[in-house]
TIGUDREN-633953 format. One record per residue: residue in one letter; x, y, z of N, C-alpha, C, O in turn. Coordinates in steps of 0.05 Angstrom, whole numbers, plus 5000, padded with zeros to 4 digits. Atoms other than C-alpha are relative to their C-alpha. Layout:
N
AXYZXYZXYZXYZ
...
This chain:
444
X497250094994744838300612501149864976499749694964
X498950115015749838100563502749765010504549755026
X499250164982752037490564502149764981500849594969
X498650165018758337070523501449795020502949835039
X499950154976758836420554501649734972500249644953
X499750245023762635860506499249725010498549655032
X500450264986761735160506501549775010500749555018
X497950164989768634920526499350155031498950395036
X500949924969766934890606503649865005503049625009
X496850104994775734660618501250335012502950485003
X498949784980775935240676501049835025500149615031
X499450184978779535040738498750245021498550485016
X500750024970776835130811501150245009499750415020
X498949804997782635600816499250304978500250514987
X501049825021780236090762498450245022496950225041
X500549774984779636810782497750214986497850244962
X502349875004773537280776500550305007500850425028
X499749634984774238040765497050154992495850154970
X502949745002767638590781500650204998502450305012
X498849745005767739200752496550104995494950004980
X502649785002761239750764500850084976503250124971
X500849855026759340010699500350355005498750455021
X500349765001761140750691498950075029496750155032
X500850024968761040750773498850255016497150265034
X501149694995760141510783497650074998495950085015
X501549955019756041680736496949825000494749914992
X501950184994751641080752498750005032496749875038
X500950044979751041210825497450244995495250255004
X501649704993748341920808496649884987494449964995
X503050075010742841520761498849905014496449935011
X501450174981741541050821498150175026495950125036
X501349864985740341590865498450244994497450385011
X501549805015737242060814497649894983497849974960
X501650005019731041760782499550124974499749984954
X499549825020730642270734501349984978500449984955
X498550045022736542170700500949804990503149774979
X500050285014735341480681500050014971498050144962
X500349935032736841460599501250234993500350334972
X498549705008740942090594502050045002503549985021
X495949974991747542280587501150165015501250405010
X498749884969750842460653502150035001503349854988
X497150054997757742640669501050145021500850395022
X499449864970760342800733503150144998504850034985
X498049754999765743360741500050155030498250225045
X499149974969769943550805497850325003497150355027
X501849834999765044240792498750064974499949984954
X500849915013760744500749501250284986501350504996
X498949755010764244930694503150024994504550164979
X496349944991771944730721500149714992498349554986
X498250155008776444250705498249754976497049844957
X499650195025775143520661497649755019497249725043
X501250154995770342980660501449815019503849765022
X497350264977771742410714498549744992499849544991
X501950195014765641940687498250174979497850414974
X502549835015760241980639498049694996499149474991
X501550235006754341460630500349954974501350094956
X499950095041753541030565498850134981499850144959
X501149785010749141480540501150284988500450424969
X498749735016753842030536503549894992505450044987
X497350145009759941560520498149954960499350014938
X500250045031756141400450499650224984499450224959
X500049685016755642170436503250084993503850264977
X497349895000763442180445501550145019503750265015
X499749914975763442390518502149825002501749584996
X498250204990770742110543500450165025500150415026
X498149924985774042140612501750144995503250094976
X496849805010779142700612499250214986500650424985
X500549705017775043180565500150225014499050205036
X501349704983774543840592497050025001495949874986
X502249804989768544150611498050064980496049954972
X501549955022766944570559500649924967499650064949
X500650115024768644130495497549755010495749704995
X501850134992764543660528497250104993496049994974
X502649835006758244110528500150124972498050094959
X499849995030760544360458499049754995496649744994
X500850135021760343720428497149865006496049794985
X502450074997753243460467498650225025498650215050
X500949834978749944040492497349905016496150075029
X501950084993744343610515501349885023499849745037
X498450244977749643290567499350145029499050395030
X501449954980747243340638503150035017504649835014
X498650084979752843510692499849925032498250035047
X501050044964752743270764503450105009505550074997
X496750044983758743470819500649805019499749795041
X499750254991761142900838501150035042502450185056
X500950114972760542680909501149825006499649625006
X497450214980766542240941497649795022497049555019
X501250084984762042120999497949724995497649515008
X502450165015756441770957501149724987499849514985
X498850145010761741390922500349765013499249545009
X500050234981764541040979498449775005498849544999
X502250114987758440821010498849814973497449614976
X502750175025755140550941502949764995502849524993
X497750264999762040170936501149765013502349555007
X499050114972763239951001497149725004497449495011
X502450134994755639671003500249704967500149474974
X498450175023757439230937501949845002502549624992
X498050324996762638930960499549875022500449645023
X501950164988759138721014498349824996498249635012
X501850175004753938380981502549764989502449524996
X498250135007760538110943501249715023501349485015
X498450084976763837811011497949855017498749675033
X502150164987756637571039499549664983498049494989
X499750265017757936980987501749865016501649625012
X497650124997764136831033502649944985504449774990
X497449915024768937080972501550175015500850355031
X498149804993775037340985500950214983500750164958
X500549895030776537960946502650215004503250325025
X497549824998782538380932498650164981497650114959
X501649825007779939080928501450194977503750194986
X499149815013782339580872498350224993496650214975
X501349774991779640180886497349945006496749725016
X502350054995771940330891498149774989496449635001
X502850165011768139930844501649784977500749724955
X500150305006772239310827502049815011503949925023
X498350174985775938710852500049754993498349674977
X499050275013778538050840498549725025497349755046
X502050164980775637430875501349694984501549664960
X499050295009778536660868497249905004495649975022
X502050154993773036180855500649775021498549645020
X500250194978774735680912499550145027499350045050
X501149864971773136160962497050065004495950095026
X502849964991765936270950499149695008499949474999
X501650124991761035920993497249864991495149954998
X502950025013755635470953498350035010496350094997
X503849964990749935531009500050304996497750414995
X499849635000751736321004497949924972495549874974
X502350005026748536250932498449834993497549844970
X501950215001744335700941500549674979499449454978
X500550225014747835360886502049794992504149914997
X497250134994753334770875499949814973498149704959
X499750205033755834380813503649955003505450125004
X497050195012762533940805500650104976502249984961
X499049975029762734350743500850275006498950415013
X498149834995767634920754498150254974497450464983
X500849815008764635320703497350075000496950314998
X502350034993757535210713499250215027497650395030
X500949834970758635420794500950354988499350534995
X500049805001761936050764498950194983500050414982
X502549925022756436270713498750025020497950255018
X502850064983751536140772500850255027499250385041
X499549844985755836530813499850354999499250545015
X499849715011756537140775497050084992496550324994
X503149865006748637200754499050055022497850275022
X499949944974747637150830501050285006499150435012
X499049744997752037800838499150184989499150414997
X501149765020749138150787497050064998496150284991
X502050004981742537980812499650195025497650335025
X499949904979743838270876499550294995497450424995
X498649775005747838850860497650144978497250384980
X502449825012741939050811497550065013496550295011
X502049844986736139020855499650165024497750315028
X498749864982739339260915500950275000499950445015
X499049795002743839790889498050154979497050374985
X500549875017740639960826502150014973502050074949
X497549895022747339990799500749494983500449264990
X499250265018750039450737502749914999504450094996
X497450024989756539050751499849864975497849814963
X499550205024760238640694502449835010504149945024
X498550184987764438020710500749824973499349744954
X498750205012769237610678502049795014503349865034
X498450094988772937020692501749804974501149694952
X497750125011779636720675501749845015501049785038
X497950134991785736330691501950145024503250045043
X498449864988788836930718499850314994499150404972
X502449754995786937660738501350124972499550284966
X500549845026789337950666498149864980497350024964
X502050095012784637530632497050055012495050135000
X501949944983780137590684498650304993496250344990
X500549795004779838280671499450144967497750294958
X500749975033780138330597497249914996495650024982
X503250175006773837860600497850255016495650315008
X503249834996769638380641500050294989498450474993
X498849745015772738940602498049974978496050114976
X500650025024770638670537496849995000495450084982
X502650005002763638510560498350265004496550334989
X500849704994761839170589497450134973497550114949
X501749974968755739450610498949765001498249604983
X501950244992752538940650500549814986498749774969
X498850185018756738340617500549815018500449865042
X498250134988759537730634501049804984499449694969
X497550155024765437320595501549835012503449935024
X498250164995768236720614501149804977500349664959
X498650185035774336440573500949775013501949795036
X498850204995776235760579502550054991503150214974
X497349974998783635620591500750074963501850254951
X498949965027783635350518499850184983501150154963
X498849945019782535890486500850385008501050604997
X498249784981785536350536502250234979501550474974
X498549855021791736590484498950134981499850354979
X500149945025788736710424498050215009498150424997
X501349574985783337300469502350115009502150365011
X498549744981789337580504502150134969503050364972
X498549935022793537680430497750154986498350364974
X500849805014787737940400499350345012497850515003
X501449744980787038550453502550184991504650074985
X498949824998790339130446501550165011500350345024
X497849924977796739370480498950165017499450135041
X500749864978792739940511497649955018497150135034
X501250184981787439470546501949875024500949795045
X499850184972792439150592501450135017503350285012
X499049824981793639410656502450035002503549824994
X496850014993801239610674501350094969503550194966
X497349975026803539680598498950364998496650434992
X500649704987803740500615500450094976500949944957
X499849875026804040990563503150034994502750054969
X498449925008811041110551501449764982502849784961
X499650195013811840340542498350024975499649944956
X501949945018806440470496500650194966500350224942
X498049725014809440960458503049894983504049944961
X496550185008816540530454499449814975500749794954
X500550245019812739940418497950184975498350104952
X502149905023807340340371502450104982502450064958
X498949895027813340710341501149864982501349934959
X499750175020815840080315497849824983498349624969
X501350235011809439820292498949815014497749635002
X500650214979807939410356497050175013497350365028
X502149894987799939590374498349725013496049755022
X501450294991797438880396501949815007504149754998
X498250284989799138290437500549814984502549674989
X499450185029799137880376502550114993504149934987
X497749995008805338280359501750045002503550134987
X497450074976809438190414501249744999503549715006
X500250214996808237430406503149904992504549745005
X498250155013814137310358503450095016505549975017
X497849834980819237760400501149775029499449625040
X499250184982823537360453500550125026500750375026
X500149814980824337530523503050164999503450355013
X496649844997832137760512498950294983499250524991
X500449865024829438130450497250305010496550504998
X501749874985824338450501500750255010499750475010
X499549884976828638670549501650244988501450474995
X499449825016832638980501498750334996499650555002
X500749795013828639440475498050175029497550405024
X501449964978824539580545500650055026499450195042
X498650014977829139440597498549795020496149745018
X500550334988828638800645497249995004495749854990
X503150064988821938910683498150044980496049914980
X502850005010817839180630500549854977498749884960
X499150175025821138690575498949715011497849564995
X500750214978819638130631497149994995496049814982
X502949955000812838340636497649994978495349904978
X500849975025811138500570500149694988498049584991
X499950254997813437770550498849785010498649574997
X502350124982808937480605498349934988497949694984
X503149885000802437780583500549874967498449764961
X499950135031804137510507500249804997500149694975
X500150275006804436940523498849805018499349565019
X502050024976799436870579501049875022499649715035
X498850134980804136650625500450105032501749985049
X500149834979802637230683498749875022496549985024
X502150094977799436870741501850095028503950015038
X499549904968799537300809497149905006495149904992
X502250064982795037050864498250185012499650365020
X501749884989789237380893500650075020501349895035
X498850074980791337690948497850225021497750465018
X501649864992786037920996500250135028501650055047
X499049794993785238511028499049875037497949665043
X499950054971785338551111496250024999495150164982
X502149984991778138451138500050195008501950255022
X500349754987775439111155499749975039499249755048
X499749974976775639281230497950165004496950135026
X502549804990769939831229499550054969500950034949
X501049835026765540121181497550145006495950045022
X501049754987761240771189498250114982497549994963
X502049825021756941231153500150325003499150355026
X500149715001757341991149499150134988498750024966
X500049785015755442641122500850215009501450245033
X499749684998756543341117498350134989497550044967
X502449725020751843901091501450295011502750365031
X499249634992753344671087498550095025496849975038
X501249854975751945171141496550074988495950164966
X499949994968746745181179500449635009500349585033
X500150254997747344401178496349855004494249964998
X503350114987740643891206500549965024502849995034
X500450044974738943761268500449705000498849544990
X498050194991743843211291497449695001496749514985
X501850344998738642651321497649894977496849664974
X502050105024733842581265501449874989501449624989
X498250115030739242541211500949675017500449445009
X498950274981742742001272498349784996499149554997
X501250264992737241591271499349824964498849584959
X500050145022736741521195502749864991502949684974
X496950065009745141431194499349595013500049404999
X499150214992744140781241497449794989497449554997
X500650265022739240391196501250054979499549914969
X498450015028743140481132502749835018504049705002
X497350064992749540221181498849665014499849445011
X500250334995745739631215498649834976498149604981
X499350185023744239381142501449884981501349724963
X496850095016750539371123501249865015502849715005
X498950144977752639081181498449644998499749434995
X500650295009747338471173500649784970500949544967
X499850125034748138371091503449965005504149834986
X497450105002756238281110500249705024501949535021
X499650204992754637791166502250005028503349835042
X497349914979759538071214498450095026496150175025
X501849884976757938241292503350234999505350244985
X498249734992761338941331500049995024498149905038
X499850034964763939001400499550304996497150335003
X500249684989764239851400498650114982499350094958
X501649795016758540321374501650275014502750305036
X499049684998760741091365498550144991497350054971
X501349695021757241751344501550205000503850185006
X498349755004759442411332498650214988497650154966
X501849805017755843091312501450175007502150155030
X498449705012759843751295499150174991498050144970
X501949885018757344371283502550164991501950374979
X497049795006765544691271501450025023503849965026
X499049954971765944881346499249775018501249675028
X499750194977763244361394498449764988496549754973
X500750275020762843621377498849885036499749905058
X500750194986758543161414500849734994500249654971
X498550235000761942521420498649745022498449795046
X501150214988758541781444502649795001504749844990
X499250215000761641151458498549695008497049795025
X500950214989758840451477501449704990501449604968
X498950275001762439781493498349774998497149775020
X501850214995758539221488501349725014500049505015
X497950164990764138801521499349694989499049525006
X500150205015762938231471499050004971496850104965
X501749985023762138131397497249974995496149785007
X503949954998753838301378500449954974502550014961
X501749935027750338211316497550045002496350124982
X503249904988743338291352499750264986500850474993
X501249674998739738861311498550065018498650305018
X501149944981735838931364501250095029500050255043
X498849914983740439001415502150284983502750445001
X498349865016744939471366498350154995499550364994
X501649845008739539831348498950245032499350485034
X500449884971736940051424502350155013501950305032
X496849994982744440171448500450294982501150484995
X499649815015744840691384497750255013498450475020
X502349824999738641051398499150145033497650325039
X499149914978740541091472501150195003500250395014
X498249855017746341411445498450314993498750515007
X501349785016742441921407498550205017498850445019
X501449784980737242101460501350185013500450415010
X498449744991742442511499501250224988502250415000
X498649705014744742981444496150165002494050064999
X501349765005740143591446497550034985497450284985
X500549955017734643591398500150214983498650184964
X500249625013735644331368502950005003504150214997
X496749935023743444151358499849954971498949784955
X500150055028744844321299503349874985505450014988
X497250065017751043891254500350054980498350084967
X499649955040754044011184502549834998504249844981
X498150265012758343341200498949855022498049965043
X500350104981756942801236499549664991500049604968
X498850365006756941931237499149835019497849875040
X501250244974755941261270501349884992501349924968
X497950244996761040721274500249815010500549855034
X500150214991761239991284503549965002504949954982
X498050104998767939811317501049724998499349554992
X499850234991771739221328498849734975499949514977
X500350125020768838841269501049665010503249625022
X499050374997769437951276497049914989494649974990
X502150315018766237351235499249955024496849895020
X500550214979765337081304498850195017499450435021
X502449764986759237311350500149815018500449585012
X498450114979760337181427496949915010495350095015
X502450074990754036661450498750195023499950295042
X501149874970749237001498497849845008497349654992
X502650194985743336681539498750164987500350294973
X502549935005736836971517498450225020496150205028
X501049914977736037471565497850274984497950364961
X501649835009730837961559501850325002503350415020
X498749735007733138671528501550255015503350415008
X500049754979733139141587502049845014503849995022
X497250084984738538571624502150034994503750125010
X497949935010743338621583500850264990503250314987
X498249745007743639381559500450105031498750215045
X499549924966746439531630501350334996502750444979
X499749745003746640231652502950144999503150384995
X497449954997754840211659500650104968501850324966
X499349925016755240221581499650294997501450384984
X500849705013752141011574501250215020499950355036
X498549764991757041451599498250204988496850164968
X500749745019754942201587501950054980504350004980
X498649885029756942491520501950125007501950205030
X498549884992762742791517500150254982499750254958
X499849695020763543541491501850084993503950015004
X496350025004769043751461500250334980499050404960
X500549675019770544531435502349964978504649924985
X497949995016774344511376500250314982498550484978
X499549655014778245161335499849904969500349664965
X500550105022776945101263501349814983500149644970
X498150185007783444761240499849705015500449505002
X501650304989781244161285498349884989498149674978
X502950095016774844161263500049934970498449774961
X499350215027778044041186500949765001500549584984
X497750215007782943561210498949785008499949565005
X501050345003777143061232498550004984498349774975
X501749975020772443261186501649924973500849704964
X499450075030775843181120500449744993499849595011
X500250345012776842481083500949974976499550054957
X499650075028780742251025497349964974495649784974
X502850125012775842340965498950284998498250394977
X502749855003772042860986500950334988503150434987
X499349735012771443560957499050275016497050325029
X500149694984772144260984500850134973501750064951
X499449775014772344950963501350235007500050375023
X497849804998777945470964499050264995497850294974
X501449835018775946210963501350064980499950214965
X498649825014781446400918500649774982501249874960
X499650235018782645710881497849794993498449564986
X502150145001775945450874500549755005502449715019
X501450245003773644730866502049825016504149845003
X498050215007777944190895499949725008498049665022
X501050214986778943450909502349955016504650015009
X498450154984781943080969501649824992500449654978
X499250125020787842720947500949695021500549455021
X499950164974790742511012501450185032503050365032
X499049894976792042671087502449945014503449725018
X497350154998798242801116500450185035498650185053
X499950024961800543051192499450305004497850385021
X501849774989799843771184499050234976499350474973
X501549915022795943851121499249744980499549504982
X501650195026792443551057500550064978500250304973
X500049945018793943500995497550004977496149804971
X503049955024788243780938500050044977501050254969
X499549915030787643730868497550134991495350034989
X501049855012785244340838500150034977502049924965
X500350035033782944500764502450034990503249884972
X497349995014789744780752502849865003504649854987
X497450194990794744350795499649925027497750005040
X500850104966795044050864501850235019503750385012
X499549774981795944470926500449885029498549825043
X499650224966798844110996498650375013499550595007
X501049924981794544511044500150065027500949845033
X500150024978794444681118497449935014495449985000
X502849994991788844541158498550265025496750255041
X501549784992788145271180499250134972499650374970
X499949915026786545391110496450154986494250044987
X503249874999780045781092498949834977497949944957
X501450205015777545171056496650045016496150145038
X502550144986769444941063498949774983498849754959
X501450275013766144271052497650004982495350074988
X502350115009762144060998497949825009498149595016
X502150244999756043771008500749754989500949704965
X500050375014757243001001498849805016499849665033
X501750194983751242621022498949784973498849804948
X500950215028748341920992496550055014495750005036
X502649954989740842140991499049795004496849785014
């Protein structure tokens, strides 16, 4: 771990903390690939089609970038390994991360998969065991803690910085990157954000980009002398406004965190012929009640669901009060399970903790068999679905299918009576009678 820590500790309390996964893709595939530990990886929506979407450090020091195509990529390191990237896998390795994040009792405003912002007055010292009146101290202590975790847990390497305010914040875990962490004291807050480079900070887009380089303007250092009239001028209000801000580190937006989740689930899919539903079930609901204990949260409604295209078996169970009992959550699932079929076969299927709350509803101590009462286990419900159904619950922002006549594509987003997919050559709004089929996207 790399680690730039100065010796002005003049951080305040309020001082914000941004995590960012290292090459997040690309790193899950190493976490879940032994193998390709030390090698340069780069994940691509297929093998062959369109443009890099990650690449590990390994194949970033060969000259592997995001955005290359395909085959200059493999031209310039033919030793480069591809994987097809896997939405499904993503989630889940993200989702479980910021979990460990939020089991601190941090609040965290999410930006996309694999990073987010976090005020230090919201974490919990007994969460990390550790406490200091010294503002920068608790957040050094905080961040090796996370990175701790997040490494022996996931496998995967996070990098953290903290600042005054999330563009600093972010510059600091930018600059440290892989497996880094940079905290700048206020004082000498300006003189890192002027030496960075206009195309490090988030929001200044390319066209702005473009406006200031042709005069000579490639760094925040040489915005500094420019006035905000003299800004706006040349930029127009908001991005002359903005631009002005950030030059003079005057940008402070608040953390603003995201809604507490309400459920969180686990899934896969596999090609035809699929697995046999209750096995895979019973490995879905330990991976779901450890996510469920490492966040700390109880569930009032468990769900299942197995699909094989045409008829979905469908569970439900109320627990008519918030649970965090694995033991009771565990029996109630596997209840669940026993009534599907053994020799059904799915090629989708899930488990779902509803209802989600910090707050778990006291119970007496009763022994196991009193309380799972036989009212919760309705029979399953069956359900025939025609194929266009069977996409329209099956699919998921993220994930990738394949077209016979347009190959490869990814999910962009869902809409009432189709999806939109970006394919190697352009995006394609969809129907969901559409002779699409699902990629395999499982987290082994």
């Amino acid at each position: 771990m790399k680690t730039n820590l100065s010796t002005d500790n003049l951080i305040s309390t309020e001082s914000i903390i941004h995590c960012d996964l290292d090459s997040f893709f690309a790193s899950v595939e190493q976490a879940l690939r032994p193998e390709l530990h030390g090698k340069p990886v780069a994940v691509s929506a297929a093998r062959g089609q369109g443009v890099i979407t990650a690449a590990t450090y390994e194949a970033k020091r060969a000259g592997i970038r995001v955005g290359m195509p395909y085959f200059k990529a493999k031209k310039l390191l033919p030793s480069l390994i591809f994987v097809e990237a896997r939405m499904e896998a993503y989630h889940k390795a993200g989702e479980f991360v910021k979990e460990i994040i939020t089991s601190t009792g941090a609040e965290i405003e999410s930006l996309g998969l694999d990073e987010c912002f976090i005020n230090l007055n919201t974490i919990c010292p007994d969460k990390i065991n550790f406490y200091s009146e010294d503002s920068y101290q608790f957040a050094t202590s905080f961040a090796q803690y996370i990175k701790y975790k997040v490494a022996s847990l996931s496998g995967l390497s996070i990098s953290i910085g903290v600042g005054s305010n999330k563009i600093i914040a972010k510059l600091a875990s930018d600059s440290s990157k892989p497996d880094g962490l940079l905290i700048i004291p206020k004082a000498e807050e300006l003189n890192f954000i002027r030496n960075q480079p206009l195309s490090a900070i988030t929001g200044v887009g390319h066209k702005t980009q473009q406006k200031l380089y042709s005069i000579g303007l490639t760094k925040v250092s040489d915005i500094s002398p420019y006035s905000q009239l003299s800004l706006r001028a040349m930029l127009g209000k908001r991005q002359g406004d903005f631009i002005y801000l950030i030059a003079n580190n005057l940008l402070h937006t608040p953390v603003k965190p995201n809604p507490a989740a309400k459920s969180t689930s686990v899934m896969r899919s596999f090609p035809e012929p699929g697995v046999l539903a209750p096995a895979m079930l019973l490995e879905l609901h330990s991976e779901l009640l450890d996510r469920l204990i490492i966040s700390g949260r109880s569930v009032r409604f468990l769900s299942l669901f197995a699909t094989n295209g045409f008829t979905t078996i469908a569970d439900r169970i109320d627990l008519k009060a918030p649970n965090a009992d694995p033991r009771l959550l565990s029996i109630s699932i596997r209840k669940m399970i026993s009534k599907i079929p053994d020799s059904f076969m799915a090629n989708f299927l899930g488990i779902s903790f509803e209802g989600l709350s910090d707050i778990e509803q006291l119970r007496l101590d009763l022994p196991l068999g009193d309380y799972i009462s036989a009212d919760y286990y309705e029979p399953p419900e069956f359900i025939t679905l025609t194929p266009g159904e069977y996409l329209k619950r099956s699919i998921f922002k993220g994930m990738s299918i394949s077209h016979p006549n347009f190959g490869v594509a990814r999910i962009l987003s869902l809409q009432e009576n189709g999806f939109l997919a970006a394919f190697s050559d352009k995006e394609r709004l969809l129907d969901f009678h559409s002779p699409v089929s699902i990629i395999e996207n499982k987290f082994l």
